[in-house]
N, C-alpha and C positions, 0 to 999 in steps of 0.2 A: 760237665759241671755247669750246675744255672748260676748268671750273674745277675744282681740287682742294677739297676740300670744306675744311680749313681756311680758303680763300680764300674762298669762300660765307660762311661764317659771319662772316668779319670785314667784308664786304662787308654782312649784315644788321643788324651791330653800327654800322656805320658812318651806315646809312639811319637804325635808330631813334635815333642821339645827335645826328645832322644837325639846323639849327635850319633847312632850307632844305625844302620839300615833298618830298615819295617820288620825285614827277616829275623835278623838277630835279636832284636828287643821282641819281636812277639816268642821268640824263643825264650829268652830270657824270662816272660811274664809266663808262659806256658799256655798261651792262646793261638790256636794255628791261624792261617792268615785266609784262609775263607769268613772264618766266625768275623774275625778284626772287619774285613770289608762287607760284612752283610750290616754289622753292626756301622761302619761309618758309611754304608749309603741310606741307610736311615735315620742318619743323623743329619745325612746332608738334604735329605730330599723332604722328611715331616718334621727336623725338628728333636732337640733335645729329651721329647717326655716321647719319642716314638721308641726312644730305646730301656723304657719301664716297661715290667712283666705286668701282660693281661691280666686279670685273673681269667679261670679258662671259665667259660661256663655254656651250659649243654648249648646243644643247636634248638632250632624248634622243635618241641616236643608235638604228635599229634591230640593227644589227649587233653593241652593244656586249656585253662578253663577263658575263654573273651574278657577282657577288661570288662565288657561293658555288663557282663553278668555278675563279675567279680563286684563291680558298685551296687549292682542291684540287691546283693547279698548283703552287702554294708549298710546299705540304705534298711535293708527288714529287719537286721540284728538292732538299728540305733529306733527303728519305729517300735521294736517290740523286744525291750530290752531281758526280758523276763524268760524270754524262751533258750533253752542248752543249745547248743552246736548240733546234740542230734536230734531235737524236736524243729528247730530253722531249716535242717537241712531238708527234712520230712516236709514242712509248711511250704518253704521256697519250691520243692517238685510238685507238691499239690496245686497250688496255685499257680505258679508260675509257668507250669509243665514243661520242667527243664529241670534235668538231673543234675544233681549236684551230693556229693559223698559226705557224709559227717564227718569225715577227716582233714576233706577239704575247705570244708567250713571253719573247720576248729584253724587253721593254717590260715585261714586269709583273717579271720579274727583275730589272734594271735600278732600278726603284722600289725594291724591297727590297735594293737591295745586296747580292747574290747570284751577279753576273757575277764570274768570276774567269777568270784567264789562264789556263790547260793549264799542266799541269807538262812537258810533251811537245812537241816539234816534230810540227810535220804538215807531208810533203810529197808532191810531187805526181812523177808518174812523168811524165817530159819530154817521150817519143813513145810513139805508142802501134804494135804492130805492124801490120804494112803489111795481114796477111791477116786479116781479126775471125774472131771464131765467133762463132757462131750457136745457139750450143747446147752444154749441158753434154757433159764427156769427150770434146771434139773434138780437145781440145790442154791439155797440160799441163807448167807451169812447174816448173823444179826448181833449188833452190842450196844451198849450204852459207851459213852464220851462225856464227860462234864467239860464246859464253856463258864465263866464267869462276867456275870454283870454286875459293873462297878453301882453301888448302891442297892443291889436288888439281892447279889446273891449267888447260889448256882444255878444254872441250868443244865439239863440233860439234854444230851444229843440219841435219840434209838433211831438204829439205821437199819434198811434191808439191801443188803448189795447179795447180785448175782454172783456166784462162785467162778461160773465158765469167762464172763466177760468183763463184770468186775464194773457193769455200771451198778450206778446206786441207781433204786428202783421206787424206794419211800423213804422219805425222812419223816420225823416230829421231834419240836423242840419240847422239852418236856418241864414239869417241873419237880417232879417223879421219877422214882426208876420201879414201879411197881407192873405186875402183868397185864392191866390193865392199858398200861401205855404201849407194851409188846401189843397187843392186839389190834388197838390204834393204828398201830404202822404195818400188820400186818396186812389190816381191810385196806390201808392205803396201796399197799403193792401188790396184791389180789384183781384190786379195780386197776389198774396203771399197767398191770401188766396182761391183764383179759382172762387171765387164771378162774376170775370167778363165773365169768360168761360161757369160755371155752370147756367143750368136753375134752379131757385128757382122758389115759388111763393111771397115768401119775401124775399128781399135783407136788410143786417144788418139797424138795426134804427142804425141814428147819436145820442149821446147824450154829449152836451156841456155844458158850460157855455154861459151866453151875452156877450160876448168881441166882438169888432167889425169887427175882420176877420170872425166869427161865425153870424153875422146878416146880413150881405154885400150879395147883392143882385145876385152880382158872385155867390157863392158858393152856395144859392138857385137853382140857376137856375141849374148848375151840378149834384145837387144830385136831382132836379127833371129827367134829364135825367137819371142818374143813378138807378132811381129808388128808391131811398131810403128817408125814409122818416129819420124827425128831429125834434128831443126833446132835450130843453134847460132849464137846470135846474133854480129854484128860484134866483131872484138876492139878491144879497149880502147873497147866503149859497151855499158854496164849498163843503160841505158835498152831496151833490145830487150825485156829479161827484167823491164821495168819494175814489175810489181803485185807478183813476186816480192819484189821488189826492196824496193816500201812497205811490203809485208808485215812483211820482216824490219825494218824501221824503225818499225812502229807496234808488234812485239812487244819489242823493247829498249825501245824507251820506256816502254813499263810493267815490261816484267823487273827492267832497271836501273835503278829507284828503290829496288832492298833488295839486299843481297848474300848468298850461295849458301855454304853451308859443306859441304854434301855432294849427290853428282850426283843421289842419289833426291828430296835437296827442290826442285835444278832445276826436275828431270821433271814432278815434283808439279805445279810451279809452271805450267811449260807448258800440260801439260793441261788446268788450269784456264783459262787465257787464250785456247787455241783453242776450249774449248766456249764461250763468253762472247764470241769473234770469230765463230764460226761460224752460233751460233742467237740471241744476242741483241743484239749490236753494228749497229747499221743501218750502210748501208754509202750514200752518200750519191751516189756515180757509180752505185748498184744502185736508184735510187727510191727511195730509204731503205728497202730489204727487206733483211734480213740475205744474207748467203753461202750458207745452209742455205735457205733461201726457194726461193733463184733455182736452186740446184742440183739439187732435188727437184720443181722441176716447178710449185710452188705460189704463184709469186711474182702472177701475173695477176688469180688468185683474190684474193688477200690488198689487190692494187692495185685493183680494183674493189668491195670491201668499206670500199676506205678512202672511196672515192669518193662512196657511198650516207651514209656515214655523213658527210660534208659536207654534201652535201644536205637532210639529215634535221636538222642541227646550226643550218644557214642558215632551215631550215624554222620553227624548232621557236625560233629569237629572232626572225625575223620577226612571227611570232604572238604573240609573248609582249610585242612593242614593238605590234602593234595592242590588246591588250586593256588595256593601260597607257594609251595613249590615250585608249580609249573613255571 
């Protein structure tokens, strides 16, 4: 039976004011008389709070992560408040080349009251297409998005994002959703992406929605010369054109927390957000590699870098929990 240490002490109070021997009063209380005397030589030798219960807590663990790495992770979460647990955790190995687990992240955050909810929805594309790729510029998604400028109106947003890696390739802000403006953005992604220079034997499929800039006979006829063919997904299911589709929902959620009063501070604004989705945002169905990673080739390199540097991380507190020991 555990005693609470107040209960110890009134229980030593109670034997030295006893007029009946140590034996018989620890009989009487039901405590045998080793416990009684382990219990009053620690009371005589540290002290009345030496006979309060520890709490137990583990020994050294070797895995455990250095204080001075644990500040370093506080310090990037409060410099770069905007980044999840498992994009800090990804940023802090990149950078820092010291691994650190998004679970462990989310725990030492958590301690300092630093978890906060997204100002944003995240969601998730329903289906995924029936056909994959396999490789960048094998097929590319395309939609319009309306943005509004206070005074001016709507604007359209027509996009080209890669299907495999899911960076964006061309934008134009538009004021239009006619095929005309598809084509626009198509010569833009053509040139940016060297499709129009490079011999392939396939040029990227199209893949849209039926909106009627996407059916119009113009924009057939261009991508017959261009070469490329065109798949339109099911009507009335926006899921076909799904990554499109999140795209345009993870760039409102950041556009639409400030309001727009002229189309050049839009634009501005855009371009900041797809350089920022492109090369620095992880992308978490990508390995956590950006869009720009996966699209140039360099994602394997990058996932095998991460890898060594785990190794080396496990390696390097392994050792550091043996010589603590020794």
């Amino acid at each position: 039976m555990r005693y609470p240490g107040a209960e110890k002490r009134e229980i030593i109070r109670l034997v030295g004011e006893s007029h009946l021997p140590v034996k018989q009063t620890l009989e009487m209380l039901g405590v045998s008389r080793p416990t009684f005397y382990r219990w009053l030589d620690k009371l005589e030798t540290d002290g009345p709070d030496a006979l309060d219960d520890k709490p137990s807590v583990p020994g050294k663990v070797w895995n455990r992560i250095p204080e001075k790495i644990r500040q370093q992770v506080t310090d990037m979460a409060l410099e770069q408040p905007d980044l999840s647990p498992r994009e800090l955790a990804v940023r802090f190995t990149d950078t820092q080349r010291y691994f650190v687990s998004e679970a462990s992240v989310y725990r030492m955050l958590k301690e300092q009251d630093l978890i906060t909810s997204p100002n944003w929805v995240v969601i998730r594309a329903a289906d995924e297409f029936r056909d994959k790729t396999t490789a960048s510029n094998q097929m590319w998604q395309t939609d319009f998005t309306y943005l509004k400028v206070i005074g001016w109106g709507w604007m359209y947003l027509s996009t080209i994002l890669d299907d495999y890696s899911r960076y964006v390739i061309a934008w134009k802000l538009c004021t239009t959703m006619k095929a005309e403006d598809v084509k626009d953005t198509l010569k833009l992604a053509l040139k940016a992406s060297g499709c129009d220079r490079a011999k392939v034997s396939h040029r990227p499929r199209l893949l849209s929605d039926n909106g009627s800039s996407y059916v119009a006979e113009e924009l057939a006829h261009f991508l017959e010369r261009q070469k490329m063919s065109h798949v339109r997904g099911a009507p009335y299911h926006p899921q076909t054109q799904g990554k499109i589709e999140r795209w345009h929902q993870t760039l409102k959620n950041r556009l639409l927390l400030e309001n727009y009063y002229l189309p050049g501070d839009l634009k501005r604004q855009i371009a900041s957000f797809i350089g920022h989705y492109n090369h620095q945002r992880y992308h978490e169905s990508l390995n956590n590699l950006t869009p720009a990673d996966v699209y140039f080739g360099r994602g394997q390199a990058i996932l095998e870098k991460r890898r060594k540097i785990k190794e080396d991380t496990i390696r390097q507190r392994r050792l550091l929990h043996q010589m603590q020991a020794a």
